[in-house]
C-alpha positions in Angstrom: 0.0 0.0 0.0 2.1 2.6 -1.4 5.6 1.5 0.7 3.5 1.0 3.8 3.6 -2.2 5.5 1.6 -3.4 8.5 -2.2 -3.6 9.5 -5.2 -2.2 11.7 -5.5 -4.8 14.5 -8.1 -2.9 16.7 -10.9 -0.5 16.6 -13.8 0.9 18.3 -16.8 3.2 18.5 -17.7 4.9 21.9 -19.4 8.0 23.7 -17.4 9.0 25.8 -16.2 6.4 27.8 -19.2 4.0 26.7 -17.9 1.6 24.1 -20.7 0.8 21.9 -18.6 -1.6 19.3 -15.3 -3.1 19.2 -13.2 -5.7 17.5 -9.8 -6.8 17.9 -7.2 -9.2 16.9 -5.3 -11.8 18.9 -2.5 -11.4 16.6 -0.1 -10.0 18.6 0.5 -9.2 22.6 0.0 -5.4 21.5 -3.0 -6.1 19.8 -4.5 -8.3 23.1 -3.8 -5.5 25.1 -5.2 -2.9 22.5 -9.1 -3.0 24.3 -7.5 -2.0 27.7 -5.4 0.8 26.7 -8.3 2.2 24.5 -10.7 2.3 27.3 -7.9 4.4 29.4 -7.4 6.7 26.7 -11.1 7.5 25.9 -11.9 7.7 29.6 -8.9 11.0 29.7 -10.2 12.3 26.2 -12.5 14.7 25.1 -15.0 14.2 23.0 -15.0 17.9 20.6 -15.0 17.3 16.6 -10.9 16.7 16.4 -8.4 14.0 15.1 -5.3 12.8 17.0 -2.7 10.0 17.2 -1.2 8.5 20.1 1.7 6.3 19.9 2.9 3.4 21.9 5.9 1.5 21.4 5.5 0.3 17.8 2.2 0.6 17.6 -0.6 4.0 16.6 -3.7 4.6 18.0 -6.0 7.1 15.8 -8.8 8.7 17.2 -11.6 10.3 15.6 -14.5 12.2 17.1 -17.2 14.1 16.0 -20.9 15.0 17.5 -19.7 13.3 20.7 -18.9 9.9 19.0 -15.2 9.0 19.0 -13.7 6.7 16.6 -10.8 4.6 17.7 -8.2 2.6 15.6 -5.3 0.4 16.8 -2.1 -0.2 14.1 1.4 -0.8 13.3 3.6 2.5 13.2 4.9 1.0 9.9 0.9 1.5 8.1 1.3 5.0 8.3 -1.8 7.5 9.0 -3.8 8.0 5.8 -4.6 4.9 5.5 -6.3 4.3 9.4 -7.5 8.0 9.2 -9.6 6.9 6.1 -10.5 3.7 7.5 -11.8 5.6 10.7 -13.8 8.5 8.2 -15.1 5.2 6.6 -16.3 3.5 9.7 -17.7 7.1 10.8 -19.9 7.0 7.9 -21.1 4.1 8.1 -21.8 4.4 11.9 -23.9 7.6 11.7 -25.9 6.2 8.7 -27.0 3.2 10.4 -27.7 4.6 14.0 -27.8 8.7 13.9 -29.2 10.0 16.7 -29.7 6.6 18.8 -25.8 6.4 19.8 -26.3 9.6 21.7 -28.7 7.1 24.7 -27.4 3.6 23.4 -26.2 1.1 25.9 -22.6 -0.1 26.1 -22.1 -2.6 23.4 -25.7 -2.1 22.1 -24.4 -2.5 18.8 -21.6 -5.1 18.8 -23.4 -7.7 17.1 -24.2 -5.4 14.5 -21.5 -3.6 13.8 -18.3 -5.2 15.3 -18.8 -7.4 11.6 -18.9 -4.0 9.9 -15.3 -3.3 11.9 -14.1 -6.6 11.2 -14.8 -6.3 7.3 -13.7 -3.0 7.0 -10.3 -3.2 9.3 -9.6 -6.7 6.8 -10.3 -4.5 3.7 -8.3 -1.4 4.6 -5.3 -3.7 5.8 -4.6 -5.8 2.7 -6.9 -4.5 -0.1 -4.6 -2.5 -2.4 -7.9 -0.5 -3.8 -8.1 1.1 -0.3 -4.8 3.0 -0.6 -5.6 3.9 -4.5 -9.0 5.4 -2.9 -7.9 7.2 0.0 -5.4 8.9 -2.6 -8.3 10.3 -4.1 -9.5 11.4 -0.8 -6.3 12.9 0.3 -8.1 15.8 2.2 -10.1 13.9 4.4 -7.1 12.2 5.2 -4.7 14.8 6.0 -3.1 14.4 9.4 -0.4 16.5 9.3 -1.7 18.7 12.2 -1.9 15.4 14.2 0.0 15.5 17.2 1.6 12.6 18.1 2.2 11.8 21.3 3.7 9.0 23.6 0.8 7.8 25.0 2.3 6.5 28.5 3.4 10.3 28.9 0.0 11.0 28.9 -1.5 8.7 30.7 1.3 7.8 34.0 0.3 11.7 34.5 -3.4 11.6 34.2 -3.2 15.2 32.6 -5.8 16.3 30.0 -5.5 15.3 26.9 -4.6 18.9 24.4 -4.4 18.3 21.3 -2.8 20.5 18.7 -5.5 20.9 16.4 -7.3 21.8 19.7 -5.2 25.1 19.8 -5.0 25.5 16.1 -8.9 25.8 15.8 -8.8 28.0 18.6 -6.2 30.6 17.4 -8.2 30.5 13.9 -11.2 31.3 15.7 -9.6 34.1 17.8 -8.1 35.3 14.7 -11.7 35.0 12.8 -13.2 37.0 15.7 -10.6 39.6 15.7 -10.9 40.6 12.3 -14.6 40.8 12.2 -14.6 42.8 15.3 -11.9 45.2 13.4 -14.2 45.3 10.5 -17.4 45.9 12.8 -15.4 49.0 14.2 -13.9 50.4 10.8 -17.6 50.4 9.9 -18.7 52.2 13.0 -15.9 54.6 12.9 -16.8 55.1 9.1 -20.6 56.2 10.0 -19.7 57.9 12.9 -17.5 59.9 10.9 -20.3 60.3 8.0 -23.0 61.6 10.8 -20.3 63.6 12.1 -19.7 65.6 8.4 -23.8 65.5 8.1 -24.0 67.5 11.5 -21.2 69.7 10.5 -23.0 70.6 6.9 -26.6 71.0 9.3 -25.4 73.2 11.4 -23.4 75.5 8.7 -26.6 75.6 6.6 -29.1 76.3 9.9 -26.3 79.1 10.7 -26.4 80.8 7.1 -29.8 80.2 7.1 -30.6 82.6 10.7 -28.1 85.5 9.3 -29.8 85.3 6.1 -33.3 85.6 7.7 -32.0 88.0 10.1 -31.0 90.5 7.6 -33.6 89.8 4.8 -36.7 88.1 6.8 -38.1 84.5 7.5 -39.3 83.8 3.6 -35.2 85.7 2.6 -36.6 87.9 0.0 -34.1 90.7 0.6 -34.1 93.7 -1.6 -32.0 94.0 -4.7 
């Protein structure tokens, strides 16, 4: 798959810290443990619209979330990011079709019979199909991940800190920025009237002033005599 080697071993679907779906491999001792480690890192993370990568030892774990849903992946450092990123915008697709608005009160596992298949197929198909690379090509910018942060993910969880994440902070800063400049524009527009009343007094004023010497010296209706 374009010089990456490797496969997706794990992946889940949660709110929050409720896992609705999961399936794993038994492949490796990584991929046994992949479940437990999961569950800590969605228990520390938040669940704002964001993508971020956590990495442990040899292994990736991407993370997904959007509208309170987050999107987990498990997968060999050596497969890269597009490739588990598109996976996990696949399996968010498909998620939100089939359930919608149920998986904001569903049970845990309420849909693991289900859908656990759907991550099965899916995990099988993005880790050895050749199409899936050729496609995700084409999808490129729903792929991008270079404003993932990648972090060590023991660092972040021996300290039970928050979890901040880069895009996080970049968001923010775009939206200060946003905010800034319509704010700046809001004032240039304000200063612009007020300067546009300000001339319209001005003009009033000289007119009502020519106006009273004029009707001083030549009466109310200014028919002066020639």
């Amino acid at each position: 798959m374009g010089g990456e080697s490797g496969s997706i071993l794990f992946s889940l679907v949660s709110r929050g810290a409720v896992v609705l779906a999961e399936q794993g491999s038994e492949k490796t001792e990584a991929a046994r443990a992949a479940p437990r480690v999961a569950r800590r890192i969605i228990e520390k993370l938040s669940t704002a619209n964001n993508r971020v990568t956590y990495s442990q030892d040899s292994h990736l774990y991407h993370i997904l979330c959007e509208n309170g849903i987050i999107y987990l992946t498990m997968a060999d450092e050596s497969f890269g990011r597009r490739i588990p990123f598109a996976f996990l915008e696949d399996i968010k697709s498909r998620f939100s079709s089939q359930y919608g608005a149920t998986a904001s009160t569903a049970l845990a596992y309420a849909y693991n019979t289900e859908f656990s298949r759907v991550l099965r197929q899916q995990m099988e198909y993005y880790s050895s199909n050749p199409n899936a690379d050729s496609i995700n090509k084409v999808k490129s910018e729903i792929a991008e991940v270079k404003n993932v942060m990648v972090e060590n993910i023991e660092k972040v969880l021996d300290r039970g800190e928050k979890i901040e994440l880069l895009m996080d902070k970049t968001d923010r800063l775009q939206g200060e920025a946003s905010r800034f400049r319509g704010q700046a524009r809001k004032l240039k527009n304000q200063m612009w009237w007020n300067k546009i009343r300000n001339m319209m007094l001005l003009a009033l004023i000289i007119f009502l002033v020519i106006y009273f010497i004029l009707a001083l010296a030549c009466g109310p209706k200014l028919k002066c005599a020639g």
